[in-house]
C-alpha positions, -999 to +999 in steps of 0.1 A: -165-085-144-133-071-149-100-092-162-079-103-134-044-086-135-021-112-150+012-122-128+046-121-132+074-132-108+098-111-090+129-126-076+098-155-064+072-128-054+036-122-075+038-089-092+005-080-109+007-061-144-025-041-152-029-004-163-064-006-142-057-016-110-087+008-090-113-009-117-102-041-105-106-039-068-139-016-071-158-046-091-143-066-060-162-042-035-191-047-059-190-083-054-186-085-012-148-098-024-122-087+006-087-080-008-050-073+005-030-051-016+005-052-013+025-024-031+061-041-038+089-028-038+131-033-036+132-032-001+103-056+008+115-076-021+148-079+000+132-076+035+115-109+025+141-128+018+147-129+054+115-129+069+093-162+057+060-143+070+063-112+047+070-134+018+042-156+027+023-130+030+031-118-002+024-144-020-011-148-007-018-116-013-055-108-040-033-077-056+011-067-054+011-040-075+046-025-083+054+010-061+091+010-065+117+018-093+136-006-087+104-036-097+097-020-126+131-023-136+132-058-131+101-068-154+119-039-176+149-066-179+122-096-187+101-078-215+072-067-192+064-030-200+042-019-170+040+016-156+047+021-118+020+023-097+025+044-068+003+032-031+000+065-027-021+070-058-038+040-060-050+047-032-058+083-034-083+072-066-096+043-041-109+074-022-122+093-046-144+064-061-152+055-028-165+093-024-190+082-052-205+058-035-209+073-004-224+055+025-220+024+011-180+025+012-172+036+042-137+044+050-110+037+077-074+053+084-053+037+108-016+043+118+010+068+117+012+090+152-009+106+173-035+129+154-020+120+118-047+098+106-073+122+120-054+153+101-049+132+071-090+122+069-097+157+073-079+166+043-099+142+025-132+152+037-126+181+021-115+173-012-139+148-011-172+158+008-193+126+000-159+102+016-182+083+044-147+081+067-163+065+098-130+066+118-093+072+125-069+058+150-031+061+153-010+030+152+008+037+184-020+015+207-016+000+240-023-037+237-060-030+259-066+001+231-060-024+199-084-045+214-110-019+219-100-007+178-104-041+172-142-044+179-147-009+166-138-020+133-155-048+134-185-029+145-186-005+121-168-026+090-155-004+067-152-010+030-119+003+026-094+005+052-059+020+050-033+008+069-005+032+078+020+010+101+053+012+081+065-022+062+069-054+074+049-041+101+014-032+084+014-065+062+017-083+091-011-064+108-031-066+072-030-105+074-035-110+110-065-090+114-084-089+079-110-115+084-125-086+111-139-071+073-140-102+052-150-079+025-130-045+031-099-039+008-069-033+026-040-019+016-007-008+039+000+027+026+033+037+045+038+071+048+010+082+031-008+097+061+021+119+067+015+130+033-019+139+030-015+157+067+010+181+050+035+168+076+057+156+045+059+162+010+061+140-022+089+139-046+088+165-074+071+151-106+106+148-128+121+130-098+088+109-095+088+106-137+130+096-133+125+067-106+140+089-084+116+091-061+135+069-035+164+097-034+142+128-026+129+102+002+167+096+014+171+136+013+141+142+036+151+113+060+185+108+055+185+078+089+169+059+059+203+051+045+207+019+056+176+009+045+184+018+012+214-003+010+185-028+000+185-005-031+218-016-049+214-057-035+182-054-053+198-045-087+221-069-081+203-097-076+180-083-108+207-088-126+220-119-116+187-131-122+182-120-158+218-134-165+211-166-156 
């Protein structure tokens, strides 16, 4: 069995500090454990301060792993050393182990808009010929179509499902709906879809190596400013923190 990731605390949230996350959760799938990933960063930090579910959430959470800059700047200040860990990439090698194992890890994209998951699966199935992906649906549902997605999940259970719905929104969804697989790992993955669809494009790697990942994100979406304004509270508070 593999070490659990040890924990640290972020402004009052888990963070989990491990160089091996993917070997973690795959000897979960091994075992029939079910797990929600969180990937934390300055914005939900701050998002969650005023919103009690998403912390909660949070906190209950099997794995937080630290996606953003900003986090890893924060254990950087309290003498924790950990490398960022992307979603995106954590859960790109989720697929490719999952490709190994084929029929037994069957795979589910949901979110994003209409015929992104789809595209986004498709790329996979070709990098990855063995990924089992036994589905795709877009997160923009009538109330009677979730339903109907509902059953099909739990019909089908999938092993690993990826949750595309945006933050606080896909947590919330994650929590809500997650005993449907009791044994799936699910992990909310943003704008990764978008990604893998070739309707977006990463950060280059010396932005992505800088922390600067979040600014290339600003220049492609620049309505995302006030968002961002989470960005410099989140130092602040940082900060503040280690100060005191």
């Amino acid at each position: 069995m593999v070490e659990a990731p040890k924990q640290f605390s972020v402004l009052g949230l888990p963070v989990h500090l491990s160089d091996h996350y993917d070997h973690w959760l795959s000897d979960r799938l091994k075992q029939g454990l079910g797990s929600h990933v969180v990937t934390l960063n300055s914005e939900m930090v701050i998002q969650s301060e005023r919103n009690d579910a998403l912390a909660s959430i949070i906190r209950k959470a099997e794995l937080v792993i630290p996606d953003g800059a900003g986090v890893i700047l924060y254990l950087l200040l309290h003498g924790q050393r950990q490398q960022r860990c992307p979603g995106i990439e954590l859960a790109e090698s989720l697929l490719r182990q999952a490709g190994q194992w084929g029929e037994s890890c069957p795979v589910f994209f949901y979110g994003g808009a209409p015929g992104v998951a789809e595209k986004a699966a498709e790329v996979w199935h070709q990098k990855v010929p063995q990924l089992a992906i036994v589905g795709t649906e877009h997160g923009y549902l009538s109330p009677e179509a979730e339903e109907e997605f509902k059953l099909t999940l739990k019909d089908k259970q999938p092993k690993l499902i990826l949750v595309g719905l945006g933050v606080p929104r896909q947590e919330l969804w994650i929590a809500q709906h997650r005993h449907l697989c009791s044994q799936a790992i699910w992990i909310g993955v943003g704008g990764s879809f978008d990604i893998w669809a070739g309707i977006k494009s990463r950060a280059p790697g010396w932005l992505r190596n800088n922390h600067l990942e979040w600014l290339y994100r600003l220049y492609q979406e620049p309505w995302r400013w006030r968002r961002m304004m989470a960005l410099p509270q989140f130092a602040l508070k940082a900060l503040a923190d280690r100060l005191a």
